[in-house]
C-alpha positions as CSV (number, residue, x, y, z in Angstrom):
1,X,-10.0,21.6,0.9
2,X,-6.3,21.4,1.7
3,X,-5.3,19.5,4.1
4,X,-2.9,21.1,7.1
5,X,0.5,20.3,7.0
6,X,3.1,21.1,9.6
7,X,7.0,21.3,8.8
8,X,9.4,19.5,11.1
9,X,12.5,21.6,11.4
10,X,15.5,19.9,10.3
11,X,18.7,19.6,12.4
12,X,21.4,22.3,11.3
13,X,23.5,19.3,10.6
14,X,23.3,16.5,7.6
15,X,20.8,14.0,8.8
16,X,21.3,10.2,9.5
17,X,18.3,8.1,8.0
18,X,17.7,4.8,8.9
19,X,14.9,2.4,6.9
20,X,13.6,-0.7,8.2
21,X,13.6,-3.7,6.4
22,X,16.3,-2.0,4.1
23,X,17.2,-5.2,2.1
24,X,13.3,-6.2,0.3
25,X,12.9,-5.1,-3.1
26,X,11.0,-2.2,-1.9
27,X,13.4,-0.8,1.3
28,X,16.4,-0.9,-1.3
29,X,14.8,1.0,-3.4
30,X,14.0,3.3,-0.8
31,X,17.7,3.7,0.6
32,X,19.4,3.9,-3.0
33,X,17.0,7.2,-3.2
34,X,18.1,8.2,0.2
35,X,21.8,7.7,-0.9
36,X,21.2,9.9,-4.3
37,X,20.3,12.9,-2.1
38,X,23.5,12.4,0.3
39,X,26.0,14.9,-0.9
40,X,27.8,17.7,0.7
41,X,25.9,20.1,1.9
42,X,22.5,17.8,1.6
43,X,19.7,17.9,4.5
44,X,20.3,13.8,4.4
45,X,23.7,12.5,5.3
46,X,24.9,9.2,5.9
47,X,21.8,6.2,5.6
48,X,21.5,3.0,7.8
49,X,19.9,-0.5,6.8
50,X,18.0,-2.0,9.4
51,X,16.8,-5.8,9.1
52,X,18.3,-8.9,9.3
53,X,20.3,-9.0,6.3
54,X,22.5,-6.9,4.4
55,X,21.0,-5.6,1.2
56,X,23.5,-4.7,-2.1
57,X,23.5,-0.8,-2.1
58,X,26.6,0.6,-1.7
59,X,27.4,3.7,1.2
60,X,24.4,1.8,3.3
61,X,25.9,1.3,7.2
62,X,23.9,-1.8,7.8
63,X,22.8,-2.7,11.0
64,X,21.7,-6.0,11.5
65,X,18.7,-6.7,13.7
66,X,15.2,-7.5,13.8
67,X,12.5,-4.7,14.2
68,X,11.0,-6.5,17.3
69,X,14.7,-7.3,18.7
70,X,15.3,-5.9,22.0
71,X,18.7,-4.3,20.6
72,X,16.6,-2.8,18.2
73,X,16.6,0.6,19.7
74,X,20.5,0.6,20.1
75,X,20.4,0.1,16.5
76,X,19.2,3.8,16.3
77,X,22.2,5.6,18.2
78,X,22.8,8.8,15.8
79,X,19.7,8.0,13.9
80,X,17.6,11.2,13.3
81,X,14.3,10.2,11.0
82,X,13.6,6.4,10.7
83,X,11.0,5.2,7.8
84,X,9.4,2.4,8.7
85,X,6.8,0.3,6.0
86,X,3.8,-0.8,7.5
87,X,2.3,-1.7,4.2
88,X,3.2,-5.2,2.9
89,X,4.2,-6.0,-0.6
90,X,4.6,-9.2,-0.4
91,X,1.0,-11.1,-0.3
92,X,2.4,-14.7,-1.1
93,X,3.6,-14.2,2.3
94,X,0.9,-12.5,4.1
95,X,-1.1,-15.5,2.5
96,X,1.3,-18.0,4.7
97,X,0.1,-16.4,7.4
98,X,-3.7,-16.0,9.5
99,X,-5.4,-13.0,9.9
100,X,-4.8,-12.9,13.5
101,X,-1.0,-13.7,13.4
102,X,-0.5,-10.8,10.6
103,X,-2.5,-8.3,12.6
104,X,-0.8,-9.0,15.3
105,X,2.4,-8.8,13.5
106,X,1.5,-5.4,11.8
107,X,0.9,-4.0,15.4
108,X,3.6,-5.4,17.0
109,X,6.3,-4.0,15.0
110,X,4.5,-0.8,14.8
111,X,4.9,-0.1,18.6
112,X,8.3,-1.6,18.5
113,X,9.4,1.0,16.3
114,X,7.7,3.6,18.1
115,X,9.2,3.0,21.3
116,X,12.4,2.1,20.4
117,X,12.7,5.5,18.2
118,X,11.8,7.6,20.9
119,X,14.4,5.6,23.7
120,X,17.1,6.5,21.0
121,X,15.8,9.9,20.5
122,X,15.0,10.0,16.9
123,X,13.4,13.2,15.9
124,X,11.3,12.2,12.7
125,X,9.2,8.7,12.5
126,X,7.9,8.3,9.1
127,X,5.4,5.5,9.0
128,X,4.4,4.2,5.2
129,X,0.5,2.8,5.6
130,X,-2.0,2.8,2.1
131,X,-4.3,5.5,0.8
132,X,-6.5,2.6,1.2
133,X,-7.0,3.4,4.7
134,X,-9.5,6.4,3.2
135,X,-11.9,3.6,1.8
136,X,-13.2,3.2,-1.2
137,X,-16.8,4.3,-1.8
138,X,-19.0,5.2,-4.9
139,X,-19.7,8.6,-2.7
140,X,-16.0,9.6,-2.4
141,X,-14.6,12.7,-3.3
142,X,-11.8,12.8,-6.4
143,X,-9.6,13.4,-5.0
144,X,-9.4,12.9,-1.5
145,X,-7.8,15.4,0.6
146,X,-5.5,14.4,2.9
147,X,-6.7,15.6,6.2
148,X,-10.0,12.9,4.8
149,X,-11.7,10.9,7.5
150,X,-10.5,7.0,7.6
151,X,-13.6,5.5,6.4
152,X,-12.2,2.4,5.5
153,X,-13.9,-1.1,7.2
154,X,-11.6,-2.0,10.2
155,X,-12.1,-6.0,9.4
156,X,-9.7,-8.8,9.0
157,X,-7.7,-7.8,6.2
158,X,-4.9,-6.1,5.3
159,X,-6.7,-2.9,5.5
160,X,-7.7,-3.3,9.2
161,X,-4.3,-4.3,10.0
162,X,-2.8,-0.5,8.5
163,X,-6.1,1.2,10.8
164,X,-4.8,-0.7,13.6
165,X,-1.0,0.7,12.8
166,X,-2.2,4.2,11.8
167,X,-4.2,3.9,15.6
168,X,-0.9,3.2,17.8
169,X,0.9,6.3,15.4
170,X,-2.7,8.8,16.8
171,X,-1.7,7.3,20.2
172,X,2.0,7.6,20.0
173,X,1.9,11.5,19.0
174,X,0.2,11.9,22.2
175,X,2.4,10.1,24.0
176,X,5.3,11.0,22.8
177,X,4.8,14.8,21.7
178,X,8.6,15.4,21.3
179,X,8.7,13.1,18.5
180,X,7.6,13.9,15.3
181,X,5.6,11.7,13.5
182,X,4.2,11.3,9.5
183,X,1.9,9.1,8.0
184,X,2.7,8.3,4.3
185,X,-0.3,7.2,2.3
186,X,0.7,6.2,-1.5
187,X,-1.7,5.1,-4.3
188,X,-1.7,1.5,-5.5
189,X,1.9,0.1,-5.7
190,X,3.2,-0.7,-8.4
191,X,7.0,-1.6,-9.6
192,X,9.5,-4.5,-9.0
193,X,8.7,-6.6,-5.8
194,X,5.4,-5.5,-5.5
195,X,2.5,-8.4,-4.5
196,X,-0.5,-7.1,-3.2
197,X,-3.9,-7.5,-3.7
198,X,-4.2,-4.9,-6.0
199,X,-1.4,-5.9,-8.3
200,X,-3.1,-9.9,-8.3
201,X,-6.6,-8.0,-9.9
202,X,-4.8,-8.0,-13.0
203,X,-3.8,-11.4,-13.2
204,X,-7.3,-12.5,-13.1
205,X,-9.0,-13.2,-16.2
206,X,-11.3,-10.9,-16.5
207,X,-11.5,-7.5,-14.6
208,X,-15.0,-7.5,-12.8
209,X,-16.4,-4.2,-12.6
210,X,-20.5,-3.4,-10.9
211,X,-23.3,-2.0,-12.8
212,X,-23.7,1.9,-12.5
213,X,-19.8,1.6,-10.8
214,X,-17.4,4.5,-11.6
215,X,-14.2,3.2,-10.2
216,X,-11.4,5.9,-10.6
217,X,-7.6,4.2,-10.6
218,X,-4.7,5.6,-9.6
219,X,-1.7,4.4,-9.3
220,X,1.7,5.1,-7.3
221,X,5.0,3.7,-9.0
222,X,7.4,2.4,-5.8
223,X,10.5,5.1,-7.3
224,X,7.9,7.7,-6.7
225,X,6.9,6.9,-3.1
226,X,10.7,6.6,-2.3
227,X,11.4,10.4,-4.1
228,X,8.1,11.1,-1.5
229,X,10.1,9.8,1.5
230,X,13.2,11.6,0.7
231,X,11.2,14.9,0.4
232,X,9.3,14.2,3.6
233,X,12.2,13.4,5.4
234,X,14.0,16.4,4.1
235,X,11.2,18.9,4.1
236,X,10.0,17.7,7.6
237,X,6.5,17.3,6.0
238,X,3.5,15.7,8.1
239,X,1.3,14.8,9.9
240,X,-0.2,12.8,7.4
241,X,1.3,12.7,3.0
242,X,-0.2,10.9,0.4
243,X,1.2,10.3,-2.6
244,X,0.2,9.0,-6.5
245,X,0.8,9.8,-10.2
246,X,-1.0,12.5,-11.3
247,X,-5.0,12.4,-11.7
248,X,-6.8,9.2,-12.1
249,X,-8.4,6.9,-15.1
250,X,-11.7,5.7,-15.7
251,X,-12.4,1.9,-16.1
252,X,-12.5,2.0,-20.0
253,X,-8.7,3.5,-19.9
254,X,-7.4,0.7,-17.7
255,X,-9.3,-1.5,-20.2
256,X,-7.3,0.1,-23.3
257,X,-4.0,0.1,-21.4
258,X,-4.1,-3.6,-19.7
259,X,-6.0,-5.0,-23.1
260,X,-8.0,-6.9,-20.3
261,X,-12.0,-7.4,-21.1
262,X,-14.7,-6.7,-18.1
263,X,-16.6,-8.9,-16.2
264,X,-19.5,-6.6,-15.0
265,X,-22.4,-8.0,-12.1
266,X,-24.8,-6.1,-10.4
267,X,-23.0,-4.6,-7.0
268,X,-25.4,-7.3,-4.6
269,X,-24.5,-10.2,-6.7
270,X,-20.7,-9.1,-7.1
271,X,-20.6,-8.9,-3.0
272,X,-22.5,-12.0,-2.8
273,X,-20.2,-14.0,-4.5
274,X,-17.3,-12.3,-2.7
275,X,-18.7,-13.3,0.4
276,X,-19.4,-17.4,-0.3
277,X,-15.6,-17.2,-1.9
278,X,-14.4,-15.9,1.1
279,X,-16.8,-18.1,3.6
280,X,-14.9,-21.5,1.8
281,X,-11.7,-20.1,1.8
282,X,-11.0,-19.4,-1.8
283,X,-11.2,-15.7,-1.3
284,X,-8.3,-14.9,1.2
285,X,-9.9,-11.5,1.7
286,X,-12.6,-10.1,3.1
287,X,-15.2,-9.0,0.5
288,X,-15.0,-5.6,1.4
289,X,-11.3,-5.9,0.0
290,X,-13.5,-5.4,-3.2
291,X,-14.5,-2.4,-3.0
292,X,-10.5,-1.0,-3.7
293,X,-11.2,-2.6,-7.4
294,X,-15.0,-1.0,-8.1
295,X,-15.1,2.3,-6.5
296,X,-12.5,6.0,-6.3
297,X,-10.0,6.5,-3.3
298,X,-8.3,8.5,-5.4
299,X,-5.1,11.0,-3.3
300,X,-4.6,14.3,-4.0
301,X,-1.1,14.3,-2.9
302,X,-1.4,18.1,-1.8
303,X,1.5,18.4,0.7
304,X,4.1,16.9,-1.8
305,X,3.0,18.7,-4.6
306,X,3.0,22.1,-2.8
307,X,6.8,21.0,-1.7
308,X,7.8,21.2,-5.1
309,X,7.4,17.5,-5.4
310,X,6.9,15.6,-8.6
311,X,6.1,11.8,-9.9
312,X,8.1,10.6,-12.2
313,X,5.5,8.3,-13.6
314,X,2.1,9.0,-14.5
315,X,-0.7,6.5,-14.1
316,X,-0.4,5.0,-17.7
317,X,2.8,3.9,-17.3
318,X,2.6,2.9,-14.3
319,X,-0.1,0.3,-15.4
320,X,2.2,-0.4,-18.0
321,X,4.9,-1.5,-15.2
322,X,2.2,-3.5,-13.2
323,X,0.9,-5.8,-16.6
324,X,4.5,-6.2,-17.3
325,X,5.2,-7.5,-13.6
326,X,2.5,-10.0,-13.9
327,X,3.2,-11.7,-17.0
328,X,3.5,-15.0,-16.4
329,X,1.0,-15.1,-13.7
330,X,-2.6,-16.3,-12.7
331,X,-4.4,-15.3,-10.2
332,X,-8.1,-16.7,-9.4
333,X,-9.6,-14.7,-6.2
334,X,-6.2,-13.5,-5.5
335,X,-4.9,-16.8,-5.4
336,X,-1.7,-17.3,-7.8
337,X,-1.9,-21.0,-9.8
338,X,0.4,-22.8,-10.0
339,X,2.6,-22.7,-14.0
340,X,0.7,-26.4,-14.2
341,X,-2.8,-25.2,-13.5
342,X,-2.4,-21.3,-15.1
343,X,-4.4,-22.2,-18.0
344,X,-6.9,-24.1,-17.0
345,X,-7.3,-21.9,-13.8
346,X,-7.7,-18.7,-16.0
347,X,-10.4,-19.7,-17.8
348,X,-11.9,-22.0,-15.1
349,X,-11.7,-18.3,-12.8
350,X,-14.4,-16.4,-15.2
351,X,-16.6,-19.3,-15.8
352,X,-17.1,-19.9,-12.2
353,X,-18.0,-16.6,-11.8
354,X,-19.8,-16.1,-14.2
355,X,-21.4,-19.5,-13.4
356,X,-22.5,-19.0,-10.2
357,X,-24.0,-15.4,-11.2
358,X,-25.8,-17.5,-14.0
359,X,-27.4,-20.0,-11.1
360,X,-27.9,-17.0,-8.9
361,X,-30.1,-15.5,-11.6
362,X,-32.0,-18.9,-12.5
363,X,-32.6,-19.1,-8.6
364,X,-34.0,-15.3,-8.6
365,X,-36.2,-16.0,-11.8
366,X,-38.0,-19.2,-10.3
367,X,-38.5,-17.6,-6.9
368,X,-40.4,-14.6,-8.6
369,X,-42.8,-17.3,-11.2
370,X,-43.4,-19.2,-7.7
């Protein structure tokens, strides 16, 4: 079932576009795709940087200032749709940080952004969040629509942190009806600057897959969320967009494509572990993070598509982009090693694993002859 979309009239004029955090490998790509579409006679006119640096695209007015600055809403004078990325891409830092300090972070910026777009008057706030908000479940539909219940676990992670932004944005277009405002859910990130825990599944030795699983990846290269943004922005889509490469592919694909052999455990013991990993702080995730790696949240990316909007990349290549962006790197629970430690931790990673299934077994086997 399609999802309902609703079309945000554009101004008669050209439109002034600010992005947040404008400088980080993923906000310059963003504004250099913003720039591409300002020409005369173009829905998008001039584009501002926000943050607290200047980043190196050229025709950007850059505005320095934090997101929870009180001058940040000055910052938006003339501005008439912000973007603002909720989702991180940059887990060495989330990792720096505790679960309560980044929730809190998440949500604080969120309702900065929020209020200080509507004291300036901004007409369209475009939020970027994480398909991953749908949760990802053996019974899910392939695709998902878009207009798809939340289902994911509201925990500790990085997941509950995006429910807990996508809630103020529910509350906010209540509150502040005069404002448009669009949720952007893209696939799995992949592309230059990209660190999430998705991305660190493939630097781990082995990909671990469940017995009876039928995981469905897609992907979302970070040039095609930014094309998304500019024809969300443009088009006035919402309320809520999701975005990825075309279809899906099975686990054996990703196999093929990332030449990377399966680890597969029964879905109890595959949790089980999770769980003591994360209990002694090796796993920095909650085990339901899992579930992202075994089972489909696959987007249909129905609003875009219907738009007129095409990826550039399709999910092969965009694997192909992800194993080249970790080469070099080694990842055991989604914690990188050290260059020092790479080799040993790469094969130390499986045959824990596989270790501690082993003893789980051996303790199953005696309890049952006892």
């Amino acid at each position: 079932m399609s999802s309902p979309r609703v079309r945000i009239r554009p101004r008669n004029k050209a439109m002034t576009v600010a992005v947040t955090d404008a400088a980080t490998p993923v906000g310059d790509i963003i504004v250099r795709a913003l720039l591409a579409r300002s020409v005369a006679g173009a829905a998008i006119g001039s584009v501002v940087g926000l943050g607290t640096e200047r980043g190196r695209a050229d025709g950007v007015h850059w505005r320095l200032v934090a997101v929870d600055s009180p001058d940040f809403a000055t910052s938006l004078r003339g501005v008439d749709a912000l973007i603002h990325m909720a989702a991180s891409t940059d887990l060495a830092a989330d990792l720096k940080m505790t679960p309560r300090i980044r929730h809190d972070r998440a949500t604080r910026q969120v309702q900065a952004v929020v209020t200080s777009a509507q004291a300036a008057g901004v007409a369209h706030l475009v939020v970027v969040t994480s398909a991953m908000t749908y949760g990802a479940s053996p019974g899910n539909a392939v695709p998902l629509a878009e207009d798809a219940p939340l289902a994911a676990v509201p925990d500790e992670g990085m997941v509950g942190d995006l429910l807990a932004v996508e809630q103020v944005l529910r509350a906010a277009s209540e509150t502040h009806p005069d404002m448009a405002i669009t949720v952007v859910r893209p696939a799995a990130l992949v592309g230059p600057g990209i660190d999430t825990v998705i991305t660190r599944h493939f630097e781990a030795p082995r990909l671990l897959t469940v017995k009876g699983g039928n995981p469905a990846w897609q992907f979302c290269h970070v040039e095609d969320l930014a094309s998304a943004l500019v024809a969300t922005v443009e088009l006035g889509l919402g309320p809520a967009v999701t975005v990825g490469s075309e279809g899906w592919m099975t686990q054996e694909e990703v196999e093929v494509v990332s030449r990377m052999l399966p680890v597969e455990l029964s879905e109890s013991m595959a949790l089980g572990i999770g769980q003591r990993l994360h209990r002694v702080g090796i796993l920095p995730f909650p085990v339901s993070d899992l579930a992202y790696a075994l089972y489909p949240w696959v987007v249909s990316s129905t609003t875009l598509r219907e738009a007129g909007w095409q990826p550039a990349y399709d999910n092969v290549m965009c694997l192909g982009v992800l194993v080249d962006s970790i080469k070099g790197h080694y990842a055991m629970a989604a914690r990188r090693l050290d260059r020092r430690d790479a080799v040993l931790g790469a094969a130390s990673a499986a045959v824990a694993l596989l270790g501690t299934a082993a003893i789980m077994r051996r303790r199953r086997r005696k309890g049952a002859g006892s």
